[in-house]
Every structure is written in C-alpha cells, then in structure tokens.
N, C-alpha and C positions, 0 to 999 in steps of 0.2 A: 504494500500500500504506500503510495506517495505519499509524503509531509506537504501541508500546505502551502502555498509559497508565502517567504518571512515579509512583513511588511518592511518598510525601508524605516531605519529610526530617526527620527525629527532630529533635527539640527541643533547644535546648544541654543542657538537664536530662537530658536521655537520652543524650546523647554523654558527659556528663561522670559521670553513674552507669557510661557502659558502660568508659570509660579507667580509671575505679577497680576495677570487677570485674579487668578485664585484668591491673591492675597488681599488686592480689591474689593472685590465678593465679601471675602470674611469684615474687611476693616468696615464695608460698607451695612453689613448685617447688627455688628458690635454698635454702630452708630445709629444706628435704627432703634434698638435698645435701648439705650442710653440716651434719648432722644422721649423716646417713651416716660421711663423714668423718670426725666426731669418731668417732664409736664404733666406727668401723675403728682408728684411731691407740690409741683406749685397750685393745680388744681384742690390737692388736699388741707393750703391752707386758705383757709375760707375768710376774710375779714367779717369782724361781728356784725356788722349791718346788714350780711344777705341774710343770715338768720333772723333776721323780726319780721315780725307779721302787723295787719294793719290794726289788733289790740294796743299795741305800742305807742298808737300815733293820735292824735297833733303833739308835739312833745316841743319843751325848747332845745335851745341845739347850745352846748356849750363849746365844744373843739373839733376839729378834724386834722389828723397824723397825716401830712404827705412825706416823701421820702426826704425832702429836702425842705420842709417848713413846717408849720403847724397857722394852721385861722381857726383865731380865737378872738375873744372880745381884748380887743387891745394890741392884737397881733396880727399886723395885715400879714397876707399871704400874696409873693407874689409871682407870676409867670412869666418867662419869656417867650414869644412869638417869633418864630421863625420868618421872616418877611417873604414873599414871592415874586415870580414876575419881572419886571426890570427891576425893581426894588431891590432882588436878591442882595446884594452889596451890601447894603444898609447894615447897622446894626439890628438886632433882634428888637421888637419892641414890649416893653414893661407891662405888666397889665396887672395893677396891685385890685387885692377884694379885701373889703376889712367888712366885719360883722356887726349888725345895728341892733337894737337895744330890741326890736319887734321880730329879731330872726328866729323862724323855729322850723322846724322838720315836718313834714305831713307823709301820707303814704297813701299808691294808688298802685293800681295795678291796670297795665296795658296789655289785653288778650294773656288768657293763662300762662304762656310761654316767657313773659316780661314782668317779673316778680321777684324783688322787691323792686317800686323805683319809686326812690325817697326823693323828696323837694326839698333843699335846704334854700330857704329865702325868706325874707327880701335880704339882699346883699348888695351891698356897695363895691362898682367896677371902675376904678380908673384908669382908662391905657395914656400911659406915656405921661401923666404928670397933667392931664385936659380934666374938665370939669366930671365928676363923678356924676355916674348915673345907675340904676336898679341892674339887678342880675339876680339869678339863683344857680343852686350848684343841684346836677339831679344826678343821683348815683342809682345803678339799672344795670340788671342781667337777662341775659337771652339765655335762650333752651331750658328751662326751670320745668319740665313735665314731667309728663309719665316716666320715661327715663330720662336719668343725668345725665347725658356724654357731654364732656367738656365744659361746662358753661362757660359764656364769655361774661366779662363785665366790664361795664364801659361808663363814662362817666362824662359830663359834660355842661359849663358854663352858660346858660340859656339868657341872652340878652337880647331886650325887645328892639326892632327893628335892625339886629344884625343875624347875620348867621353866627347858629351855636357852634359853639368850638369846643372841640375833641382835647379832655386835660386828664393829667394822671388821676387814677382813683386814687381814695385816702387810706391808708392803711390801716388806721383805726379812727371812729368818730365817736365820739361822747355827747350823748345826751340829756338833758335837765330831765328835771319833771316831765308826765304826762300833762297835758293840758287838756282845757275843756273845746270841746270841738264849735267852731265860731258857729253860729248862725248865717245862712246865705254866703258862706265862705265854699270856696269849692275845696275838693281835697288834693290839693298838689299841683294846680293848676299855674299855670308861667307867669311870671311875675309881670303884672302889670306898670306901663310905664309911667313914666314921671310927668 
C-alpha cells in the first residue's frame, strides 16, 4: 500500500505569521474579558439616587459629589464647555451653577424604561461671568425594566431657551427633608424662565 503523499511544510514565514495571528486571537479574546469585567464592576456600583422611588420626593436638595467639585449652598459648581465650530481655538467657556435658597428635588418618571429622573431646580447658571439666569440639573437612567442589561445614566443641565447640555453625573447627592408636595406644582417639570 502506498503512503500518502507528504504535504510540503510551510515556510518559517508562515509558521511565524500563523503564531502571530494565534496570539492575536488569544490577546484579543483576554480583552474581551476584561472589557466585560470592567463594565460589570462599574455597572455594579450604582450611585444612591437611582435607588429612590417617587415616596422620597418633593424633598430639599442639600449637595451633589461631582468628581471634580461638589454644588452646594455656598459652593458654586463649575463646568467647562468645550467651544465648536470656528470657535474651536477659543478657550473652553465657564459655566458656574450655584444653589438658591427654593432649590429642591422632585421625581417623575418618563415611560417605565426612564426611572428614576430626578429635577434638581431652580438653579442659578452663569456662562462666562454674563448675567445669571434659571437652570435645573435632571439626573435619568435608561433600560430600568423587566430586565437590567447595562443601564445607562445620563444626566443633564436643562436651560430654558437653550439646548440642554450633556454634564457628568454626581456621584453622590444628598438630600434635606421630604417636603410637602406644592399644590398646582407639576412634579419635575423644566424650570420655568425668568
């Protein structure tokens, strides 16, 4: 019986492209994983505000922890603004929020999927050092149903007659008292203008 005929053996150039593909694969699987990982751990830690329900609210609002400040009564909080456009060049602009004596937090909920989304307002916004005007601060998660996967949370600065702008969420916020729910007040509703 004849032996089959021997294949001809790949070239070091091809052993050594095929150990690299391989080891790609592997590095790129490890990364995938570890990729998972993190954003299981960051998913896992939940800031205390998506936990409350609308029993909690009208409440007053005493601080909010950003990574890089805190607004609180006395302690403006402020943002830089990336400029666009031909602008680009420009420096960033300022956009300081400091907390009034009638701020407090409400709670609503947008279609079951949008839950919690808390109103902190009314809020003082001054960009660049110009005459202050109202703002509220509305912190809001998506995918909250039947099942978890991932939730996002997003948070964002609601100023009447501009577009709302996309700002870090707080890391932590502390709340006063509950309050007594206004009469003819709506619950969370955008901070009406000046």
């Amino acid at each position: 019986m004849a032996e089959p005929p021997s294949e001809p053996k790949p070239s070091a150039e091809r052993q050594t492209a095929a150990r690299r593909h391989l080891r790609r694969s592997i590095l790129l699987v490890i990364l995938v994983f570890v990729a998972y990982g993190v954003v299981t751990v960051m998913s896992e830690h939940t800031p205390e505000w998506v936990k409350l329900t609308a029993e909690d609210f009208p409440a007053g609002f005493r601080a909010a922890r950003f990574g890089d400040g805190e607004l609180a009564a006395g302690k403006p909080y402020l943002i830089h603004i990336n400029r666009t456009g031909h602008k680009r060049a420009l420096p960033p602009q300022k956009l300081e929020i400091t907390v009034q004596e009638d701020t407090r937090a409400t709670y609503r909920c947008r279609k079951r999927t949008r839950c919690p989304w808390i109103t902190i307002a009314p809020l003082r916004c001054r960009l660049n050092g110009e005459t202050a005007g109202r703002c509220g601060l509305e912190l809001f998660e998506f995918g909250r149903s039947g099942v978890k996967i991932l939730p996002r949370r997003r948070c964002r600065l609601s100023r009447p007659g501009i577009r709302d702008l996309k700002v870090a969420c707080p890391r932590a916020v502390s709340f006063g008292r509950k309050l007594e729910a206004a009469s003819g007040a709506t619950s969370g509703g955008r901070p009406k203008p000046d």
